[in-house]
N, C-alpha and C positions, 0 to 999 in steps of 0.2 A: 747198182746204186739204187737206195730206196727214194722214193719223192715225196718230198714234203708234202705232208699234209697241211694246206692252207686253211682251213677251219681247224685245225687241233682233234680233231674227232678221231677220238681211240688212244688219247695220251689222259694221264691221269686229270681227274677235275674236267673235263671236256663233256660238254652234252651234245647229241646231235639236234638239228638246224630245225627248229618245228615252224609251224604256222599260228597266225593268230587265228581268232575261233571264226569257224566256216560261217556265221551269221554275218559275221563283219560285215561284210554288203548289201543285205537288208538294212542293216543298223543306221548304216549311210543313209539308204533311200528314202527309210524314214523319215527321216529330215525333210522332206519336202512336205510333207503333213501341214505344215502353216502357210505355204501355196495354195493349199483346199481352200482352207480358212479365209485368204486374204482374199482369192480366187471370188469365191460366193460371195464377198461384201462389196468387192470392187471392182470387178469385172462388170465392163458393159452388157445390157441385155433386157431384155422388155419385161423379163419375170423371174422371180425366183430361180423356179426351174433352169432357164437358161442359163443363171451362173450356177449353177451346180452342175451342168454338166461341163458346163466352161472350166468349170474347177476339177471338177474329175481327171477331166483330159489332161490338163496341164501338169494334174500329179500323177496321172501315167506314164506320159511320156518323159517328163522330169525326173522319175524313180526310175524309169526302165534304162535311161540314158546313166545315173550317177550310180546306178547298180553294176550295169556295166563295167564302166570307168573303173568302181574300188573292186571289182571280182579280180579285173586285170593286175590291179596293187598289190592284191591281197596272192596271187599266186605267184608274185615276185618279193613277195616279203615275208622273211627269215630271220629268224632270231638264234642267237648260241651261244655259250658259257664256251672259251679256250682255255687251254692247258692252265694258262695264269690268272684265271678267277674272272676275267675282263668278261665285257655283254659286247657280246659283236652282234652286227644287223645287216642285211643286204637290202636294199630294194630300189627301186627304179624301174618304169617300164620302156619309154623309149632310149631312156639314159640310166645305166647302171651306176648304185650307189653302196659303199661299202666304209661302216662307221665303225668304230672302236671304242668302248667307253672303258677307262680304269675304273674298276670298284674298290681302288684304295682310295681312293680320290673322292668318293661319292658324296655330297653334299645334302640331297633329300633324296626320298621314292614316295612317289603319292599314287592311293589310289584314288581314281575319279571315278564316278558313275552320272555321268551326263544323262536327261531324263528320259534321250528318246534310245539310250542303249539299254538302259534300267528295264526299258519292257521288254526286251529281251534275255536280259538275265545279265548283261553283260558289263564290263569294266575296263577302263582306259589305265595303264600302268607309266607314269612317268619316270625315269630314273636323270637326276641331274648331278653330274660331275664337278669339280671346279676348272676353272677354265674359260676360255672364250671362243667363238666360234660354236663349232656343232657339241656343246659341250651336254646334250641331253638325248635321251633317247623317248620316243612315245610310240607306248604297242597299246595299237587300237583298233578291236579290244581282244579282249580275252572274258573268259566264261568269271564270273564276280569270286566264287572260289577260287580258282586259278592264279587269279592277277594276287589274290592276299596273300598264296603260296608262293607267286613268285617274287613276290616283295620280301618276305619272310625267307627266300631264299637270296635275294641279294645282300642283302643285309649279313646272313648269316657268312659269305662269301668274302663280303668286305671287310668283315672282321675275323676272317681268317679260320674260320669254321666249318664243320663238314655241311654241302649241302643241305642237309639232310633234319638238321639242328630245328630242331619246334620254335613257334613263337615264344619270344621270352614274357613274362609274365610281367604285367604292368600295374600302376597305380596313379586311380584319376587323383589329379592336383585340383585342378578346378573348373567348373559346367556352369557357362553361364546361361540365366534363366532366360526364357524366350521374353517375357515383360518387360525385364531389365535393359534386352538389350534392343527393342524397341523404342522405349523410352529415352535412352541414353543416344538414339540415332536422332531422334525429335526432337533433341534439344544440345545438340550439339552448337556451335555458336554461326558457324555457316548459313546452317538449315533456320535456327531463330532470329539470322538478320533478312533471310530470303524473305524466313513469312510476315515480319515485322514492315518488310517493303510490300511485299503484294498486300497487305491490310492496307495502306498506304495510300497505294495504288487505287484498290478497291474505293475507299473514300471517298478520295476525289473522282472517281469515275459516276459513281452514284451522284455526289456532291454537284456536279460539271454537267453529266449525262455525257461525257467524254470518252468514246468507244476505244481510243488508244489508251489510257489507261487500264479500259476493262480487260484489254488482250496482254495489255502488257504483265496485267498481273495474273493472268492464267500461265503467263511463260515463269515469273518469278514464284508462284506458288506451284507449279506442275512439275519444275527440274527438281526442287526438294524434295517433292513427294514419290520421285521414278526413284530417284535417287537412295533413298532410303528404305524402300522397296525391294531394288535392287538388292543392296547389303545386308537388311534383313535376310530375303530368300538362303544369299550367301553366306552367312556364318550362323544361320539357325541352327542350333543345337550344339552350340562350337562347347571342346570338350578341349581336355590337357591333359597329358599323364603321362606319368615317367617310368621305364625300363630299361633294362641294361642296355638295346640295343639304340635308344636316345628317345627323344622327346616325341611323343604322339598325338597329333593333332586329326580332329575330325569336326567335321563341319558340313553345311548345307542342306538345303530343305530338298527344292527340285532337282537340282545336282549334287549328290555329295563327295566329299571329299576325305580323303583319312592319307597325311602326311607323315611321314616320317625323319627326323632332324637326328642324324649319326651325333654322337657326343664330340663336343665343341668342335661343331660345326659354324655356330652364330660367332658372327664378324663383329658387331655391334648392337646395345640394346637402346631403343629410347621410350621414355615416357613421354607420355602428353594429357594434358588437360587443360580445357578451354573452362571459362568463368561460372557454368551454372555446373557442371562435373566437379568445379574444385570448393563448391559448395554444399555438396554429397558425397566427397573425400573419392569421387570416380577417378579413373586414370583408365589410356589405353596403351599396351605398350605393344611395340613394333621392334621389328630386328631386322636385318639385314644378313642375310645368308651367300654363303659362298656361291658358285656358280652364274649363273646372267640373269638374275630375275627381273634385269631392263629388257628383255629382249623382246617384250610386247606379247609375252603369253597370259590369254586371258584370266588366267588362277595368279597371275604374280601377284598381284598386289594383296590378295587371300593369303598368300603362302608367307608372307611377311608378316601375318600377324600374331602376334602370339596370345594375346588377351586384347579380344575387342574393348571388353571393359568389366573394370573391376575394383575394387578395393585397394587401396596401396599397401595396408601389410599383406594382400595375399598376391598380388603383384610382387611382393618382392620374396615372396616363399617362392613362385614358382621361377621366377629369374635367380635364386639361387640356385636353382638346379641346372641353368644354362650356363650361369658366371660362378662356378664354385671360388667361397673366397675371396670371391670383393663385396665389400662391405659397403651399404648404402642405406644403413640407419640414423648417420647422422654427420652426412658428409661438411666440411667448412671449407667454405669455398672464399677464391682470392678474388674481389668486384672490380670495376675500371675504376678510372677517373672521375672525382666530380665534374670534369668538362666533357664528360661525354655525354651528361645532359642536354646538349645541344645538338647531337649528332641521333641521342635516342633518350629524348626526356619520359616518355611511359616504359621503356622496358631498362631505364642502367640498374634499377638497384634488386633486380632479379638476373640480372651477366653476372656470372664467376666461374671458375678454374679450379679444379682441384686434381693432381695427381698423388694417387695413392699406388706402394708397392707392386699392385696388379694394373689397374686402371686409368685412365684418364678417365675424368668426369667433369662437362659442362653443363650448365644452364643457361636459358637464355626465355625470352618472351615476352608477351602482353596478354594479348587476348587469350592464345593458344601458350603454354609453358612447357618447356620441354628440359627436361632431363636425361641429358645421352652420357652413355658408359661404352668408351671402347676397351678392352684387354691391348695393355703395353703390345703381347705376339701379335695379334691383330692391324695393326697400321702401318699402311702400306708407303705413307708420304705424308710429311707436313709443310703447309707454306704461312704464310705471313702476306698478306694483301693490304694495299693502300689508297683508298679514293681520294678525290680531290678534296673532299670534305675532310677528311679524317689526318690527311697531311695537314692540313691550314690547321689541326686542332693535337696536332703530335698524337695521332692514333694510330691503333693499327687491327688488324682482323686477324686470329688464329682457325686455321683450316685443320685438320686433323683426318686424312684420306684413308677410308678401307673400301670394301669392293662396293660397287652400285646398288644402290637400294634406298626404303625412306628416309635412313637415321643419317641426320648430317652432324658432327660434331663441329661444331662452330662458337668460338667465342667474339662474337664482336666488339667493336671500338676499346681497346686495350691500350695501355699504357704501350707505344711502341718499344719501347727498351724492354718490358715484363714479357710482352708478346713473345719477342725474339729469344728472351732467357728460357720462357717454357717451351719455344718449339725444339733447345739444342737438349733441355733436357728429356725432354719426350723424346727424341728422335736414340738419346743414349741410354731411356729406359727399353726402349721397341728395338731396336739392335739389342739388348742385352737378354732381352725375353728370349729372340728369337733366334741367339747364337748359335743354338745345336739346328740350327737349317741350314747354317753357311751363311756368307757374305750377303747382306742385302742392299739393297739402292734406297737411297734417300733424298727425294727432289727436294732441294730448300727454295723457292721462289719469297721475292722479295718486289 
């Protein structure tokens, strides 16, 4: 009797079990480099010199300990392609671990290069499934060619193609300018009520000689500025462009990032624009992707973007390439009640509904305006919500559920009777999308 082979190695499509690349544990160590740093400014000591060697020590000992640690990772962590196209992985050291990913199922593949692997040449490969639970895989890292070969090979995999298959050839949709997107983080409505307060602050601090004011407005003017800092670093050089094998995004100054989005893969799209953006015709549109990009990975909320900011016809060139087919040049949408005035007198006569043959499409807002587009196949659940306010006033709230992420489709304060007509016809547009999958579930909450 032959015995199965538990990795697949030596049936067709099977690769054998490699390593990520042997630096992987410097790459680690590295990391304690801002140890030095913090070491020499804040470590107690009579002189310079003392914390420098204060700082030394602690990033020797510190490297020589987490070097360790990921050496022992790295010689228990395996990677392999089975028979069925699937990315299996081993690892664990005192506790054996053993994952499965479908690459029919694949939602993204991003390549990272995080800045203290970058000096080594090297690259962080994510691949993310749909699914819940361990629904992704992180090989970290691999040599920076490597990782794009092996994304270029999953890819090729999950769409049913030989290994072996080249990158498909692409075309940038749209690059946005580093000024632009500077500029548009500056003045977003957030960041211009923060610095509108710390000026405020400032005032009266000068005005008073009031030392609480002066702190307070270093905390109200400092989180804006980390903040936008922040997201600058992260979507500097953010890029878009489209190939057979789905949407390619790249981005980041000190870390970068180069994603990849399989065709209709995006669950929902939304737009947004806050008051001085929608006076320079800016918009930012954001999506919501299969997979758990709730699950607290520090790139999620990066990986949901799809245009930090842009133009609205060229926002809606490149979201036709996500949402072939739905149409959003001149949607007419169904508004609430005049009595929802009293439940939302700045945002009722920007709430409306519109279902078209592909889509649900809402608006909703004040300050910040949003325009979400889910695809009928896309919705996973609708309900119908009622506060105490909205009872006293015969309203009601349409929900419209796909997988977790920023884009919420929501129609607030609604004609309860309209509410309840559009959730049963949504709910018979989204079963009828999504027939050829079989029977789906439909929560109606009420």
């Amino acid at each position: 009797m032959t015995t199965p082979d538990p990795t697949g190695v030596g049936t067709p499509g099977a690769t054998e079990p490699r390593h990520t690349h042997p630096l992987t544990p410097l790459a680690h160590a590295a990391q304690v480099l801002p140890v030095v740093v913090a070491a020499i400014f804040f470590a107690g000591g009579a002189n310079v010199g003392t914390r420098v060697l204060i700082g030394l020590a602690a990033a020797v000992v510190l490297g020589l300990v987490i070097a360790t640690i990921s050496y022992l990772q790295w010689q228990r962590f395996t990677f392999w392609f089975d028979d069925s196209a699937d990315l299996r992985v081993d690892s664990g050291v005192l506790q054996h671990n053993h994952q499965k990913l479908p690459l029919s199922r694949v939602q993204s593949v991003e390549v990272n290069e995080p800045f203290w692997a970058r000096l080594f040449g090297l690259a962080e490969l994510i691949v993310e499934v749909a699914g819940t639970g361990e629904s992704r895989v992180v090989l970290r890292f691999l040599g920076r060619q490597d990782a794009h070969d092996l994304r270029n090979e999953v890819l090729a995999r999950a769409a049913g193609l030989e290994a072996s298959t080249p990158a498909a050839p692409e075309q940038v949709l749209n690059t946005v300018p580093a000024s632009q997107l500077l500029l548009s983080l500056l003045i977003r409505a957030n960041t211009l009520l923060l610095f509108i307060l710390s000026g405020v602050l400032l005032t009266t601090a000068f005005a008073t000689g009031g030392l609480g004011a002066l702190s307070l407005a270093l905390v109200t003017g400092g989180v804006p500025l980390f903040s936008v800092l922040g997201e600058f670093l992260r979507l500097y050089g953010f890029t878009v462009a489209s190939s057979p094998d789905g949407l390619r995004i790249r981005k980041g100054l000190t870390t970068t990032v180069a994603n990849t989005v399989p065709p209709g893969r995006v669950h929902a799209v939304g737009f947004v624009s806050g008051p001085v953006w929608r006076r320079l015709g800016w918009v930012r549109v954001l999506v919501d992707l299969g997979g758990n990009p709730g699950s607290g990975d520090r790139n999620a909320q990066g990986s949901t973007v799809l245009l930090p900011v842009t133009t609205w016809p060229e926002a809606l060139e490149v979201v036709q390439r996500v949402l072939p087919g739905v149409d959003l040049s001149a949607p007419e949408f169904i508004g609430v009640p005049e009595r929802a005035r009293w439940r939302a007198p700045l945002q009722r006569r920007r709430i409306g509904v519109q279902m078209t043959d592909r889509a649900f499409i809402s608006q909703r807002g004040w300050l910040n305006q949003w325009l979400t587009v889910v695809p009928h196949g896309r919705v996973q659940s609708a309900r119908v919500t009622r506060g105490p306010w909205e009872r006293a006033l015969g309203l009601a709230s349409l929900h419209i559920d796909t997988v977790p992420g920023p884009v919420h489709a929501l129609v607030p304060h609604m004609e309860e009777a309209a509410a309840r007509r559009v959730l049963e016809s949504e709910l018979d547009l989204a079963g009828a999308a999504r027939s050829a999958d079989g029977p789906q579930r439909w929560m109606r909450d009420s």
